[in-house]
C-alpha positions in Angstrom: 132.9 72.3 94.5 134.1 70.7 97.9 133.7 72.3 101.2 136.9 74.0 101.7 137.1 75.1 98.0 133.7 76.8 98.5 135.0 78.5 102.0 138.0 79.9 99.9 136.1 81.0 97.2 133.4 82.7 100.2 136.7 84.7 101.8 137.8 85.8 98.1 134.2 86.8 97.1 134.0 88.7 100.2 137.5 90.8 99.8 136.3 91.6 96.8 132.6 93.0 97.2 134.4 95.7 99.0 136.7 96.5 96.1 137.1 100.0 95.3 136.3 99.4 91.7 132.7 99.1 90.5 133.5 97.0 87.8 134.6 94.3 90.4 132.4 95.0 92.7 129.5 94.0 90.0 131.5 90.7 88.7 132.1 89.5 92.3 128.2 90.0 93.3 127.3 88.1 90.0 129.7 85.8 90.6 128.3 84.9 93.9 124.9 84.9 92.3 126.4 82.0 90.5 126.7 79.7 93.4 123.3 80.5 94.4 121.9 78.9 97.6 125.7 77.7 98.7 126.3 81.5 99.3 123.8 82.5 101.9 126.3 83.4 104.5 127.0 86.7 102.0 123.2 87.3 101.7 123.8 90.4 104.4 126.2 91.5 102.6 124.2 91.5 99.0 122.0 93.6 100.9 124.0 96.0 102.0 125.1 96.7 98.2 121.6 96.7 97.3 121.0 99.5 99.3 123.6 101.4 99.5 126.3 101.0 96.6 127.1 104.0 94.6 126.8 102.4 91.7 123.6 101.4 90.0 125.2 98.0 88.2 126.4 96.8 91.3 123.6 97.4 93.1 121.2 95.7 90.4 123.5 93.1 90.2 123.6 92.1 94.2 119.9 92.0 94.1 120.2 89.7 91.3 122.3 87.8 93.4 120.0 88.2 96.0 117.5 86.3 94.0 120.1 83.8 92.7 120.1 82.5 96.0 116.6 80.8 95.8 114.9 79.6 99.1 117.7 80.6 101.3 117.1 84.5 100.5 114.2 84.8 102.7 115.8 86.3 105.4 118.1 89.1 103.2 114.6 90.1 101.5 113.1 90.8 104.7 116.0 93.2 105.5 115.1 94.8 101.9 112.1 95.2 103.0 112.5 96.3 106.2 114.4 99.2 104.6 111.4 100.9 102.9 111.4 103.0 106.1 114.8 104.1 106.0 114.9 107.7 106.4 116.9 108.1 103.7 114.8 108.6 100.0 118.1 106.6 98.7 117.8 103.7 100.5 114.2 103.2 100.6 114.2 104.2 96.5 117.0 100.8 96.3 115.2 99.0 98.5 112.2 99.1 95.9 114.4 98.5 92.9 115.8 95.7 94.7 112.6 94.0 95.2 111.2 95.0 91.3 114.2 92.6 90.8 113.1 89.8 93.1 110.1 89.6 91.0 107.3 87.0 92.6 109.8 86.8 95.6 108.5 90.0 96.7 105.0 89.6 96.2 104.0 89.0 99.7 105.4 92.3 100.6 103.6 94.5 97.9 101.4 95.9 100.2 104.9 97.3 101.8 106.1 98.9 98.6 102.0 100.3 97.5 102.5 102.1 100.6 105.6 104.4 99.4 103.3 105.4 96.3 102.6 108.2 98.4 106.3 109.0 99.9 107.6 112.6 99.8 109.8 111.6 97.1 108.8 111.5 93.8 111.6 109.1 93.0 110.6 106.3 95.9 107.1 107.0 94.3 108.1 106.4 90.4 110.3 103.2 91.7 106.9 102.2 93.8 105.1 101.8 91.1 107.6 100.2 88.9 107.9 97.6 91.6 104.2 96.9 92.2 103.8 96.9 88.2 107.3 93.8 88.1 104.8 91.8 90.4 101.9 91.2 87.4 98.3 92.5 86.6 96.8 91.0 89.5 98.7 93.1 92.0 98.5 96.3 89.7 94.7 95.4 90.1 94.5 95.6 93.2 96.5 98.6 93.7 94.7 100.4 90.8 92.7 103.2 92.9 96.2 104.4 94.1 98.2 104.0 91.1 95.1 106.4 89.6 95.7 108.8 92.2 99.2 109.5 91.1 97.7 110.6 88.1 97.4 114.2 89.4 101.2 113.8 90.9 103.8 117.0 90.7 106.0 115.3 89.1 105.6 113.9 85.4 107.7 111.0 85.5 105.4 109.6 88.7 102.2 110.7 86.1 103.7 109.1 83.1 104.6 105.5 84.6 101.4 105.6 86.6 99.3 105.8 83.0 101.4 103.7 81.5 101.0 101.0 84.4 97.0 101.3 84.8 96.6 101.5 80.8 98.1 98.1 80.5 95.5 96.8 82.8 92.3 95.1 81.4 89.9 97.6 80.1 87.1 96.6 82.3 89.6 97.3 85.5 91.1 100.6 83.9 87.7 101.8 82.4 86.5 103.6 85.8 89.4 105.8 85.5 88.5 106.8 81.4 88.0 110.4 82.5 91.2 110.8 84.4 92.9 108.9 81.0 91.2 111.3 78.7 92.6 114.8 81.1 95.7 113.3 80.6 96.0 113.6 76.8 96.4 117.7 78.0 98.7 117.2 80.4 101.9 119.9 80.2 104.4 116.8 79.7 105.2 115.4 76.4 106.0 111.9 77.9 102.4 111.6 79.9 100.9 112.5 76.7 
């Protein structure tokens, strides 16, 4: 695609990520995850839908795009991350479902997202720990004590994806916590069970 063809399709894209419809909304971010690196100049932009977009898709799909754009998304991650201290349990909950879709992109900021494992909300601290478990064993390893600790959590969703997260762990990691597995086998919820 030649320069002004690229600047075109830029101003369409942009018209369009502020559509009123969803369903556009979500093809114009994925379509601008498509030209990849050649789209950082909407990178704030994907961000803002990350965090803020009504709708679920589109906001999965503008962190996708997010990470479409490769070595140039550097500087929209950092805002992602930057909003994990939003005051608002929305944005800081997209913010960490944003970077569980950045994958090994966000890896240097897991110590960041282990942090909101013990937010006031127990959705920020179920989408914590489904972030830090996107990222591989080794950082579920190294998080392990405090993923444990959420075994005692209020709420059962937090408990159940906690267990499941530290019992896919090697055994000789997971094994200092056998006790805590075993009280879980009475907990009140069916899905920790």
């Amino acid at each position: 695609m030649d320069a002004d063809a690229l600047v075109h399709q830029l101003k369409r894209l942009t018209v369009l990520l502020d559509d009123e419809s969803w369903e556009v909304r979500r093809e114009a971010a994925t379509e601008v995850g498509n030209l990849g690196p050649s789209a950082e100049s909407l990178g704030p932009k994907l961000v803002d839908m990350t965090l803020k977009d009504g709708d679920r898709d589109v906001r999965n799909a503008a962190a996708s795009a997010i990470y479409q754009l490769g070595s140039v998304a550097g500087p929209s991650i950092d805002m992602v991350v930057q909003a994990l201290d939003n005051k608002e349990r929305n944005v800081r909950r997209s913010a960490l479902e944003a970077l569980l879709r950045l994958g090994a992109m966000a890896e240097p900021h897991a110590r960041s997202m282990a942090a909101l494992l013990k937010d006031t909300s127990s959705g920020v601290r179920r989408a914590a720990v489904e972030a830090l478990a996107s990222l591989g064993t080794g950082i579920v390893v190294t998080y392990t004590e405090e993923l444990a600790a959420l075994f005692g959590d209020r709420d059962a969703e937090v408990r159940r994806v906690a267990v499941s997260v530290v019992g896919d762990v090697d055994a000789q990691v997971s094994k200092p916590y056998a006790a805590k597995f075993a009280a879980m086998l009475q907990d009140k919820s069916t899905s920790v069970r």
